[in-house]
N, C-alpha and C positions, 0 to 999 in steps of 0.2 A: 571557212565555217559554212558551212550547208545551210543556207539565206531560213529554209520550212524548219529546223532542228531549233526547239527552244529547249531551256534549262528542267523545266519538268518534266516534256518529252523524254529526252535523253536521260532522265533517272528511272523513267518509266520502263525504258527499256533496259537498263539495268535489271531493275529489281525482276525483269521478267527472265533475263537471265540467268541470273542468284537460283530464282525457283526454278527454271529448266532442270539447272543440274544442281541441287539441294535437295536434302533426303525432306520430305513432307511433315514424317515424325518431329526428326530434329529441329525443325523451325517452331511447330507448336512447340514443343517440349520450353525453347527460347522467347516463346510469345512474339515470333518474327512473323506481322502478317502487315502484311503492305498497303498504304496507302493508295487506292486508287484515284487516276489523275485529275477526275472531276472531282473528286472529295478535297482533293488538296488545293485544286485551286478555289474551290468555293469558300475551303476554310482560309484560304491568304485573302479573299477577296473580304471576309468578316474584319480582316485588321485595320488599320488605321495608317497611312503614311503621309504624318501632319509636321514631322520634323525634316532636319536637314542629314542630321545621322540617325539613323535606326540599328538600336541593339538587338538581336535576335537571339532567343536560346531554340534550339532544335534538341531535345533533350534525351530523343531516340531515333537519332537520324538516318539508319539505314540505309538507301541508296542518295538519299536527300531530299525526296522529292517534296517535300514539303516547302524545308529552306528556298528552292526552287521556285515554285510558286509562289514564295512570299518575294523573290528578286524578281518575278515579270508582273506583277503585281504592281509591285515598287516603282517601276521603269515604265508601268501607264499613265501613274498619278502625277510624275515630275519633280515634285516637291523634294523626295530624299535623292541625297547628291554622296551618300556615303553610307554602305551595310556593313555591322561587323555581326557577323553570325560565328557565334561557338557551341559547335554538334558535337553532342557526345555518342560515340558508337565506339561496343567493347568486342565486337566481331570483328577480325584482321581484313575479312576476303570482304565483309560491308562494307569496312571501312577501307578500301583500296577505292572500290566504287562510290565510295561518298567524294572521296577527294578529286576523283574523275568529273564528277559533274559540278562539285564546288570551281573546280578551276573554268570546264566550260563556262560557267555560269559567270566568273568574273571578265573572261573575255568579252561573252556575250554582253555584260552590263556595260566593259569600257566602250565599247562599239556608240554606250547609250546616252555617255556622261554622267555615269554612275559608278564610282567606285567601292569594290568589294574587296575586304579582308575575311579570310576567315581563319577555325582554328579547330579542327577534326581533333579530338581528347579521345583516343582507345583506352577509354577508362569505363565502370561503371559510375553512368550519373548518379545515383543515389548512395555511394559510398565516397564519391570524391566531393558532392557540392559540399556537403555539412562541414569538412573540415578547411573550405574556403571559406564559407561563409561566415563561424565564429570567428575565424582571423579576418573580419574584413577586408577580405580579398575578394571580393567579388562587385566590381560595379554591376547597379544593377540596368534590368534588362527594359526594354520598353513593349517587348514582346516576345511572349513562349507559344511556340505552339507546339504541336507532336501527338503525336499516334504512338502510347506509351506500349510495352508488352500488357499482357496482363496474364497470369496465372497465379495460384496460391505460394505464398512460402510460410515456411514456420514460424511461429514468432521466435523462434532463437535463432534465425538467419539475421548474418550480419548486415543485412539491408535492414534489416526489422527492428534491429536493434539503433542502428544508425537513424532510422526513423522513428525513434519509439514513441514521439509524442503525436502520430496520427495513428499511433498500432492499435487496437482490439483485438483480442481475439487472434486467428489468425489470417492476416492481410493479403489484399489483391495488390500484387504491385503497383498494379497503376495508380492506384490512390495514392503511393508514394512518391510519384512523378511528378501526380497533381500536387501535392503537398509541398513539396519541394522548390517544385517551379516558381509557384506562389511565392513564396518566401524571398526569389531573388528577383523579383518584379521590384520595378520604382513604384512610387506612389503613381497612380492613375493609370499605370500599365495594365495593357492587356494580355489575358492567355484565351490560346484558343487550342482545345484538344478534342480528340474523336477519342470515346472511349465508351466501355459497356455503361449501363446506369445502373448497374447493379449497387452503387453507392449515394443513392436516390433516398433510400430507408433500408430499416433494418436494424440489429445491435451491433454486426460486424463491423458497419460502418458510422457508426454514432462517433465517436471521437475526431475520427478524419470530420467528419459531416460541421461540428460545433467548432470545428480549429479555420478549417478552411473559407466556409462561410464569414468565420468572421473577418476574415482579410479580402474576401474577393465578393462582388458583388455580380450577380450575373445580368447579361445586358440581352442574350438573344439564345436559344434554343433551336437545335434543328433536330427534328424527327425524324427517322426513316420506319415506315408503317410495315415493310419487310423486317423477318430477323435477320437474313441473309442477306440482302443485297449490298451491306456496304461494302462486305467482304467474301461477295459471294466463290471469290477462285478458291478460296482457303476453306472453305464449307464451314466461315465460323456462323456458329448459329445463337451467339451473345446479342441483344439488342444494344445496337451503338446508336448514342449520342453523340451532334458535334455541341461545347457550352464555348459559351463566350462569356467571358468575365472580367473585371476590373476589378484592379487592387485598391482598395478605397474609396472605391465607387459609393456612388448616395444614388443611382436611378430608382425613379420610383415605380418607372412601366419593364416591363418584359416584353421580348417580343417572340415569340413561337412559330416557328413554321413545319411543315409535314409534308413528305413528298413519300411519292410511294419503293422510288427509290432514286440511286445515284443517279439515272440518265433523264431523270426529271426536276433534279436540284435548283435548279436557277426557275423553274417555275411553278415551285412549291407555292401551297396555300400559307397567310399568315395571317397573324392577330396578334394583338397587344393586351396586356390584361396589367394589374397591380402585381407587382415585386412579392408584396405579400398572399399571394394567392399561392406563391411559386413557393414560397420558403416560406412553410409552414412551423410555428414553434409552438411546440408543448412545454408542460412545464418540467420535463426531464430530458427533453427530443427537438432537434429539426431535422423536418423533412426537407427534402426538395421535389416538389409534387410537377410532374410535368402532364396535364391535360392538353390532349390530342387538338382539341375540338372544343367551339360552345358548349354544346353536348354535355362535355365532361368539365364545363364550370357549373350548369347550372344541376348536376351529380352533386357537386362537391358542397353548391349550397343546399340540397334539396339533407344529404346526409349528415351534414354536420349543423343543423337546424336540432339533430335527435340529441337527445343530452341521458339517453340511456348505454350502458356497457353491460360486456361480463359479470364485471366487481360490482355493479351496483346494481344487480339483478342475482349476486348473492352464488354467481357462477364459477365457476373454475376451467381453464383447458392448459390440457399438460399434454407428455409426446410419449407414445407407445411405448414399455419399457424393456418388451423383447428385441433385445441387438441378436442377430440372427449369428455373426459369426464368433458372439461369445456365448451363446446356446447350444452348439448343436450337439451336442447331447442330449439335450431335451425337447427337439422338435422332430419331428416326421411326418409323413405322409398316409401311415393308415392309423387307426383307433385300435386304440389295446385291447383286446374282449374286456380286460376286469373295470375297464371303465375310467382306468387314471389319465385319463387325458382332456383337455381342452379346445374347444376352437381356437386357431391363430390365423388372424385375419392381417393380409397384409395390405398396400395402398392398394393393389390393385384389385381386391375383392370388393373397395369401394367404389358404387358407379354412382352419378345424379339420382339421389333419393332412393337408392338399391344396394343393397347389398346383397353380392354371390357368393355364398358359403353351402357346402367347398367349394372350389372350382379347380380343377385339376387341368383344364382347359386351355387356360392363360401361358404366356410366353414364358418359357424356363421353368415349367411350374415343378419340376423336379426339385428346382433350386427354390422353391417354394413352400416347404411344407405346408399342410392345411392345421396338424393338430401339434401342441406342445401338454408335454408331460406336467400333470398337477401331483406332482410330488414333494416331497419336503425343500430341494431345493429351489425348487419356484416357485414355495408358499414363503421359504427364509428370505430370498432376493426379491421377493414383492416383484415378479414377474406378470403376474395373473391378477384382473381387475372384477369384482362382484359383479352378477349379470344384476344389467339396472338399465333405467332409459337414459341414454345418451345421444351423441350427434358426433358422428366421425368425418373428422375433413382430413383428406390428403395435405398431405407437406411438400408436395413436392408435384409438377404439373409436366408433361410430359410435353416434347418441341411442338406436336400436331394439336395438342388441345387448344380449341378456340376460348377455353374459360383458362382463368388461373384456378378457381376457386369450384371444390367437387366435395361435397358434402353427402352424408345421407344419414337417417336417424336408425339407431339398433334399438330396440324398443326390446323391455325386458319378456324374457319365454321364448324371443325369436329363433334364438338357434340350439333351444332345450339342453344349457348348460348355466351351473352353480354357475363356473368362472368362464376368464374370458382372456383371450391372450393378444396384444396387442402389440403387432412390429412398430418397431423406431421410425419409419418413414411414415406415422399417419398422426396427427393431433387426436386430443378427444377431449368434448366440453361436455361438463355433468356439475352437480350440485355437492356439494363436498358435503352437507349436512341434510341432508330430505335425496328428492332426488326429482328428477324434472317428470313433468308432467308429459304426458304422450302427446298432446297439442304443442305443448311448448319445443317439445324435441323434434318435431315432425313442423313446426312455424321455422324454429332456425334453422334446419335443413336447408329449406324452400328458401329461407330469405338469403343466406350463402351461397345458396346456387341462381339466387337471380341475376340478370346483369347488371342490374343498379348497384350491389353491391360488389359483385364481380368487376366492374368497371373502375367504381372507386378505389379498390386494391389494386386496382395495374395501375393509375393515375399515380399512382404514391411507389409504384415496388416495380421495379425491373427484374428482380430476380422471377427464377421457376421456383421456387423455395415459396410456402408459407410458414412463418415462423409463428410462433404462439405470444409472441411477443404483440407482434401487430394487429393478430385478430384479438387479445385484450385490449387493445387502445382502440378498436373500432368502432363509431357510434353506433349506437341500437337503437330500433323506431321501441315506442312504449311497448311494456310487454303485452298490452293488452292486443297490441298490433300482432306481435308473434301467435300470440295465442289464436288471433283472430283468423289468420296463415293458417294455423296448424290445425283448428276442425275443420276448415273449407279442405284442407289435404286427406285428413284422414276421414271423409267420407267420400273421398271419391274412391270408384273401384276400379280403378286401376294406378299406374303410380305415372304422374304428369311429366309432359315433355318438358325440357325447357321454355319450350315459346307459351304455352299453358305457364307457368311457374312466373316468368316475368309478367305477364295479366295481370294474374291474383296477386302480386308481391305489387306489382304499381299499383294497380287499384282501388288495393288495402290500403298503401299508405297515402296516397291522394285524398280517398276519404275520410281518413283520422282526423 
């Protein structure tokens, strides 16, 4: 055995083989993206080896190199004298490489006074735990860790179905990994997984969020302030989280740290804050709020001090209700002479405080129409919304945006039409009964595009998605604050940058 060769190395260098010659597509398509070696050992080194045998689940173990790390890990601390790891991998040519470096890896341990068992399962995990599990067949584990896939399935995939009591909606895998895992933890057991945080908030993830939470407590947080770098070979551009959690855990501190990326992990910044800061509960919802930074605790008290919203300012915001590719019949590109047509404004004719109508300009704008047809079927299918004052926020935020949150106000006469047509990828907040005031519509604006609030909704949401969901639950400063935003905007003559907009947005609400 080659004295420098240890057990994660050498899975390391597997899995870089697998991708050498492995088609790029087909691995995403499988959610195959690999653990790299300082992730995985940072996340063995978050474990605990305080017994004398240690149970391990690797629950998507691909070359191994996780299990790996959690065996040199093991073999620094002394204490465990016996690992039984059971990796599940449902890929044949993985799983030839898994069992390559499991075997190394139990040489390597007997060498240490550590003996390994393991037990490589060419199964899928999530269609085979559940029916061990009701048959109490599964001792449990004292540690899960893994680097789950993640991609959509249907909720009538029989994983989804197998998991149905964390499903909404339709599900990200990996919430069923984590899901899963959980369940076959002992009491006080820990899991430790790298995965996106797009299960942070949201409704897709509300059910996972209430099931899971209630069995695991989480002990520690690591942040990577890149979207790329955890998994920068695979250009995934997901923001990953590593959590650390306990099954039954009662801690009452957290502890968070932020590196800027993998090759600065072990000398990441950290802090400790209350349990309850992290896991936020509404009375229909928990969050799991992960704040960067001081910074973004004293956001989270400075916004949730407001005890103003949407609903109790009498407001409404719903999601554009032209779907472009079950319209196209009734969109296009130029204006009818006889006049039957409409603006259709999509996300990207919304800029900070601007909107560009038309813009023929814009990327694909072919694939864009500017105008949709106000004819009897888009007056029957309520396609088309009354010109009024309103406030249009994107739904959706692009990888290079430095904000999540891009607002801006259409004030009515602005684009000299009755109706108004509104693609599926943009929100829009109005008054269901009156209709907003041009201060008020041009205050929200401003205050959605500042970063105070911009901040607080990334503290809370890993997704690029805003859903209308969570901009109704958002707190709002008094309207008289909005209002107070929205003359100082609309008499300037010209429309403010953002560094202008967070001034007047802090300074308004400082002095309320």
């Amino acid at each position: 055995m080659h004295s420098n060769l240890t057990p994660a190395k050498l899975s390391e260098q597997l899995a870089s083989s697998f991708v050498d010659k492995s088609c790029p597509k087909n691995r995403k398509a499988r959610g195959q993206f690999f653990t790299p070696l300082p992730v995985a050992r940072f996340m063995a080194d978050l474990a605990e080896y305080r017994k004398r045998i240690l149970r391990v689940l690797d629950a998507g173990g691909g070359t191994g190199t996780l299990s790996c790390a959690v065996c040199e890990a093991a073999a620094k601390r002394k204490t465990v004298k016996r690992i039984e790891i059971d990796t599940y991998e449902d890929s044949p040519s993985l799983a030839r490489f898994l069992r390559h470096s499991l075997a190394f890896s139990k040489q390597w341990l007997a060498e240490r006074g550590i003996e390994l068992t393991y037990n490589v399962i060419e199964k899928d995990f999530i269609l085979s735990v559940p029916q061990g599990l009701w048959a109490n067949q599964v001792v449990p584990y004292d540690l899960a860790i893994g680097n789950p896939p993640y991609f959509k399935i249907g909720k009538d995939d029989p994983r989804a179905v197998a998991a149905a009591r964390f499903v909404h909606g339709q599900p990200n895998i990996y919430a069923l990994f984590m899901g899963l895992a959980a369940e076959v933890l002992s009491d006080k057991g820990l899991m430790v997984f790298i995965t996106p945080r797009s299960y942070a908030s949201g409704p897709y993830f509300e059910l996972f969020r209430n099931r899971f939470f209630a069995m695991m407590q989480p002990e520690r947080v690591h942040l990577f302030e890149s979207r790329m770098d955890a998994f920068k070979k695979d250009e995934v551009l997901q923001e990953n989280i590593i959590l650390k959690a306990r099954k039954a855990g009662n801690a009452s501190r957290l502890r968070i740290s932020v590196s800027p990326g993998i090759d600065s992990l072990n000398r990441a910044a950290s802090y400790d804050l209350s349990a309850s800061k992290v896991l936020y509960s509404t009375a229909k919802d928990m969050v799991f709020r992960l704040p960067a930074s001081q910074r973004d605790i004293e956001i989270i008290d400075i916004v949730e001090q407001w005890t103003g919203g949407l609903h109790r300012y009498g407001l409404q915001i719903s999601t554009g209700p032209v779907v472009p590719f079950r319209a196209t019949d009734l969109i296009l590109n130029d204006k009818h002479v006889n006049n039957d047509t409409a603006p259709l404004l999509w996300m990207q004719n919304v800029h900070s405080m601007k909107i560009e109508w038309p813009n023929f300009n814009m990327k694909n704008s072919r694939k864009k129409p500017q105008f949709i047809k106000t004819n009897e079927k888009t007056l029957r299918k309520r396609l088309l919304i009354a010109d009024q004052n309103i406030v249009l926020l994107r739904r959706f935020s692009a990888k290079e945006d430095s904000r999540r949150l891009i607002a801006a106000p259409l004030l009515r006469g602005q684009l000299d039409a009755k109706l108004i047509g509104l693609e599926n990828h943009l929100n829009y907040i109005y008054r269901p009964t009156g209709e907003l005031t041009k201060p008020q519509a041009m205050g929200l604006s401003a205050l959605l595009n500042s970063s105070l609030l911009d901040r607080y909704f990334r503290i809370s949401n890993g997704n690029t998605q805003v859903s209308a969901t969570e901009i109704r639950a958002m707190p709002l400063p008094p309207l008289q604050v909005i209002d107070q935003v929205g003359q100082i905007v609309w008499q300037l003559d010209h429309i403010p940058e953002r560094e202008e907009i967070d001034n007047l947005v802090w300074d308004t609400v400082q002095s309320s």
